[in-house]
N, C-alpha and C positions, 0 to 999 in steps of 0.2 A: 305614371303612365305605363299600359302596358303596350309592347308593341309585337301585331301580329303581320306575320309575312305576307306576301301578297296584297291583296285588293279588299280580301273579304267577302269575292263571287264565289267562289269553286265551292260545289256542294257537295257532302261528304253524309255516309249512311252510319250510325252509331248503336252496337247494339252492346248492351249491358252484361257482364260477364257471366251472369245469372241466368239471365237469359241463354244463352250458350248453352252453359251447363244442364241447362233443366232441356234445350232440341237436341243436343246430343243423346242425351240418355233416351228421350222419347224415340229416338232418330233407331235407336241401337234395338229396340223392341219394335216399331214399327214399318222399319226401313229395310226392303232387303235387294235390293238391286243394285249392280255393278255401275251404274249411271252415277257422277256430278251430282250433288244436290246443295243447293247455298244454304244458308243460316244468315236470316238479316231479318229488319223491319219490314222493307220493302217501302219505305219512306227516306228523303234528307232533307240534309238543311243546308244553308248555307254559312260559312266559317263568320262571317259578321254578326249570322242570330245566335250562334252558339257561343262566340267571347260576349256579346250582350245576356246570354242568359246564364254566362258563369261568372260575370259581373253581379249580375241581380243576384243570384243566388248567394255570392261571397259577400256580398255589400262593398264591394269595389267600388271607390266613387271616384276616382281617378279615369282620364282619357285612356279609350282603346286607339290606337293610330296602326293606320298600315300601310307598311313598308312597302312602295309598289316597287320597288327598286328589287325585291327578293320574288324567286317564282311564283305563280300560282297553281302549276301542277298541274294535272288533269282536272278538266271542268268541272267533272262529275262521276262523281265515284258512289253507284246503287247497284245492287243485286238482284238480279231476277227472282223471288221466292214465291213463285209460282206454286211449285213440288213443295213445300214446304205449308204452304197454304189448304193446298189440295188434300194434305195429309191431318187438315187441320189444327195443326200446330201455327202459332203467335207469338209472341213476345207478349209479356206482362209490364216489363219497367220501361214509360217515356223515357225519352232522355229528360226529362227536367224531372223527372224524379228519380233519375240515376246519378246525376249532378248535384242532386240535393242531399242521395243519402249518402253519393263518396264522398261530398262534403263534409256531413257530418262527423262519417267514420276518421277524417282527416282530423277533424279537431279534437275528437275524442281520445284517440289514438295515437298522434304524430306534434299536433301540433304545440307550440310554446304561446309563453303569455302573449306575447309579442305580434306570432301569428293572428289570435284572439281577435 
């Protein structure tokens, strides 16, 4: 089993390190204003869809169980990317295909038979 803290409500924004990298540099050529500007999806999820969809993805077939006894933190955790939209700029990687490819790279690169 694995066990995750809280409840599994609190919803949280996930963006791909690639992602990042690829609005920064756009950010750095298109961006010229002393203003805030966020870097996100502008989507989340909830911590229950995302242990279920890094279960599916690892073929974990083992119970997720959660600890209500441990915090659940802020409700909700999203980013305005309004300005970032405006500027035309997106994200490329879902998270279920950021979780499929750090998965990968995990096996390819990290992990042992055992892991397997």
């Amino acid at each position: 089993e694995v066990v995750v803290w809280g409840s599994g409500k609190p919803r949280r924004e996930f963006l791909h390190v690639d992602d990042l990298a690829d609005a920064i540099c756009f950010l750095m050529d298109e961006y010229d204003s002393p203003e805030i500007i966020n870097v996100g999806v502008g989507e989340d999820v909830c911590i229950a869809e995302l242990a279920e969809l890094i279960r599916d993805t690892v073929g974990f077939e083992g119970a997720i169980v959660y600890d209500r006894e441990k915090p659940d933190g802020t409700p909700r955790k999203l980013l305005d990317v309004s300005k970032t939209q405006e500027l035309c700029w997106r994200p490329r990687i879902s998270l279920r295909e950021g979780i499929k490819s750090t998965y990968a790279w995990f096996l390819a690169n990290v992990a042992t038979e055992q892991d397997r």
